[in-house]
Structure formats: C-alpha cells, structure tokens
C-alpha positions as CSV (number, residue, x, y, z in Angstrom):
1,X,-116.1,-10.7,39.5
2,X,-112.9,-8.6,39.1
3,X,-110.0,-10.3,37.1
4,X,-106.6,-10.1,37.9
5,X,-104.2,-7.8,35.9
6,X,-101.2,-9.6,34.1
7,X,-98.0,-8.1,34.2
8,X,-96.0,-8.3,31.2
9,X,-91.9,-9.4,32.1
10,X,-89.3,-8.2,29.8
11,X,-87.2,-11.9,29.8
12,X,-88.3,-14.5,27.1
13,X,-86.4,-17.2,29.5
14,X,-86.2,-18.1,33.2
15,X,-82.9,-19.3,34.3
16,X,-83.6,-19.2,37.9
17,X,-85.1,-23.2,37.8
18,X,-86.4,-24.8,41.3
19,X,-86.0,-22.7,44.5
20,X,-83.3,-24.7,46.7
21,X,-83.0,-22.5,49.7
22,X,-84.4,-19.6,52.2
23,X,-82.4,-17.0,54.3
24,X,-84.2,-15.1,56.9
25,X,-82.1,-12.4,58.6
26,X,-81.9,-12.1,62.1
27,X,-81.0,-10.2,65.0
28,X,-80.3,-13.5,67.2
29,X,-80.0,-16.4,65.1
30,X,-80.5,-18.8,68.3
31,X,-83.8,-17.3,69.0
32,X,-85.1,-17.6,65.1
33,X,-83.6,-21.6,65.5
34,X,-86.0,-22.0,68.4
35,X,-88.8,-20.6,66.6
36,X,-88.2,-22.7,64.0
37,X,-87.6,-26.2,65.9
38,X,-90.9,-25.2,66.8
39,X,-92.2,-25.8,63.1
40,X,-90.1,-29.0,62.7
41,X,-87.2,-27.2,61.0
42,X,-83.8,-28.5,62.1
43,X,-81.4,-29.6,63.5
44,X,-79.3,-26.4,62.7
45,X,-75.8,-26.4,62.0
46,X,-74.0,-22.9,63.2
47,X,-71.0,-21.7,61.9
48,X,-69.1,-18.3,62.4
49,X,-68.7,-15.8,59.0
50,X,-65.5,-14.1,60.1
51,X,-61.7,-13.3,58.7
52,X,-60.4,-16.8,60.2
53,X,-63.5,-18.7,58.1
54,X,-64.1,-16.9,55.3
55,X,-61.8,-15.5,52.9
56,X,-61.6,-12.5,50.1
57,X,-64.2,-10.7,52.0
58,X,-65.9,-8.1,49.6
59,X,-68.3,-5.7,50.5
60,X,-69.6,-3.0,47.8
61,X,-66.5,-3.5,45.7
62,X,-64.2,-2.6,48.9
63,X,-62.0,-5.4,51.3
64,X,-65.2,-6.3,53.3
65,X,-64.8,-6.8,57.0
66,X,-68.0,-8.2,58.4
67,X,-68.8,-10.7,60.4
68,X,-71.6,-13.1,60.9
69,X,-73.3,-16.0,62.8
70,X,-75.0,-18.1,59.9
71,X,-77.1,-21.2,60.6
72,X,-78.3,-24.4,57.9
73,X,-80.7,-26.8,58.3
74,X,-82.4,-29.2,55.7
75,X,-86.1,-29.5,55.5
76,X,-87.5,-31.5,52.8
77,X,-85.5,-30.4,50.0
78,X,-85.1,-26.5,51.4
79,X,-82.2,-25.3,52.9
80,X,-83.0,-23.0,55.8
81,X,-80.4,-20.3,56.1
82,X,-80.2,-18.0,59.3
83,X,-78.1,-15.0,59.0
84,X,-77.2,-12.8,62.5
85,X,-74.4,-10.1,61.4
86,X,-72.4,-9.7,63.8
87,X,-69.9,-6.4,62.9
88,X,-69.1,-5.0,59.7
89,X,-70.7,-3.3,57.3
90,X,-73.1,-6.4,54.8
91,X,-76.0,-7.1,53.2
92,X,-77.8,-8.6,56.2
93,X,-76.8,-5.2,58.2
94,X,-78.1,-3.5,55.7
95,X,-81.3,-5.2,55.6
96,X,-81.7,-5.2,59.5
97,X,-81.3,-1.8,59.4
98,X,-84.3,-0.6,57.0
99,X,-86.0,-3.5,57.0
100,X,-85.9,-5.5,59.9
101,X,-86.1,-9.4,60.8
102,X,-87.5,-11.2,57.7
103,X,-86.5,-13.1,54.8
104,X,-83.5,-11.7,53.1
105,X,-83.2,-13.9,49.7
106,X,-84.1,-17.5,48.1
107,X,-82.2,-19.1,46.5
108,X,-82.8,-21.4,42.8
109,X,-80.5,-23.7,41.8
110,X,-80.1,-22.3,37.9
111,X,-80.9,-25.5,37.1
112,X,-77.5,-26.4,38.2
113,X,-75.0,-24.6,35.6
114,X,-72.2,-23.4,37.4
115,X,-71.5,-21.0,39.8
116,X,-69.7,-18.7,37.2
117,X,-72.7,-19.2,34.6
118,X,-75.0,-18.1,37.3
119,X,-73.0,-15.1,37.4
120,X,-72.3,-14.6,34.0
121,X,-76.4,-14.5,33.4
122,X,-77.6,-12.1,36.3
123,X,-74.9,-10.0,35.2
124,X,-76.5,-10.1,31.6
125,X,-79.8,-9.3,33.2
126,X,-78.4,-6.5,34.7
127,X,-77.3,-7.6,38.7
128,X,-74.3,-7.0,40.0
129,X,-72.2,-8.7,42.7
130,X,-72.5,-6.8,46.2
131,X,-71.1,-8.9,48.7
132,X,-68.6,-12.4,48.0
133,X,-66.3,-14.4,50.0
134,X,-64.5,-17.4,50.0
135,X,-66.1,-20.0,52.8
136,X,-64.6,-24.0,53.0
137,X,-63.2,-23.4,49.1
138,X,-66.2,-22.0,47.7
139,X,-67.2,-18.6,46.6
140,X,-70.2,-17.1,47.5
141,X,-72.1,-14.2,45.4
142,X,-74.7,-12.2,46.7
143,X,-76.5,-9.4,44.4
144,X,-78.1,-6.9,45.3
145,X,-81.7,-6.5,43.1
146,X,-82.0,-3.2,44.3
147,X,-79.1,-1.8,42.4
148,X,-79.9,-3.8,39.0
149,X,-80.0,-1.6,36.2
C-alpha cells in the first residue's frame, strides 16, 4: 500500500479558525441561485456592488471602479456568497477571465479578532490587500494569495 506524502508548512500557528463562508464567481448570479435552490441553499438576498452602495472602491492600489451583482444566503452555519461582476476591472473579473465559473475564496472567521487584526496577520504572513470597499459601514478586504510573497 502506498502512503501518502506529508507536506511540511512553514507556520507554527493557524489563525484562520472555523470556515464561515463560500464565494463562487459567476457569470449570472441568478442562474448559480437556481442551481443552488436546487440543493436547498437559499433564499438569496441580492444586492448591487456599485459607486451609489459601496464606497472607497480600491482596486490594485488605484480608485477602483467595478461593479457587481453579489448574492447571500445562510445554510447551516455557511454563508453562500455569489459574485457576478458586472464592469470594472476586480478580482472576480479577473478570476472569470482565466479561470472561469467556480469558487473564488472561503472565508474563516479568525476566530473572531477584528477585522484590522485579521489584516494585520495576513499581512505578517506575507498577503496583501487587492481589492477593498466600504459596503453598509463596513470595510471589506480581499487578498490576493497569488501575489503573497
């Protein structure tokens, strides 16, 4: 019987704690809904990612301009996430583009420090923030793993 290799990790700790949410980006959100209300997931809450809804758009380091259609449901205790961009330059266009349809990120709750400690430690580990806004009085961070150092 053949064993499995272990792969050494270069952190001592985990900070990432339970996983709280999935985001699968899509090229029509209502279509990924359906499939999904299929498997029980839902009801889904849309809401539109634009300059009127979310503010301090950052893209890259640069005045971001995208837009997006983003969807939430609840499913046990998972947040399902839909992301559709819409214009602009993101993440999620990004992904579509070399990727395709498929899950984008999930999301841990860092065992619930705050949002600027979360920061604080992927920065430490070497991730950097490539696309933020400001969306009903809350900032959102995404990294980018690719560009980690």
């Amino acid at each position: 019987m053949e064993s499995a290799a272990i792969i050494p990790h270069h952190q001592t700790t985990s900070f990432l704690g339970k996983v709280v949410e999935i985001c699968i980006v899509s090229l029509d959100c209502r279509k990924t809904i359906a499939e999904l209300s299929k498997l029980g997931i839902g009801p889904f809450r849309m809401f539109e990612f634009n300059s009127e809804t979310v503010s301090d758009r950052q893209y890259r380091g640069q005045a971001g301009d995208f837009e997006l259609l983003v969807a939430f449901a609840t499913y046990g205790d998972i947040a399902w996430e839909i992301m559709q961009p819409v214009t602009g330059s993101s993440l999620m266009r990004e992904f579509l583009d070399t990727r395709g349809e498929g899950i984008h990120h999930v999301a841990f709750d860092c065992h619930n420090v705050s949002p600027q400690q979360r920061k604080e430690e992927f920065q430490k580990r070497g991730y950097k923030v490539a696309q933020s806004g400001i969306w009903r009085g809350r900032k959102e961070d995404w990294e980018d793993p690719e560009q980690a150092k």
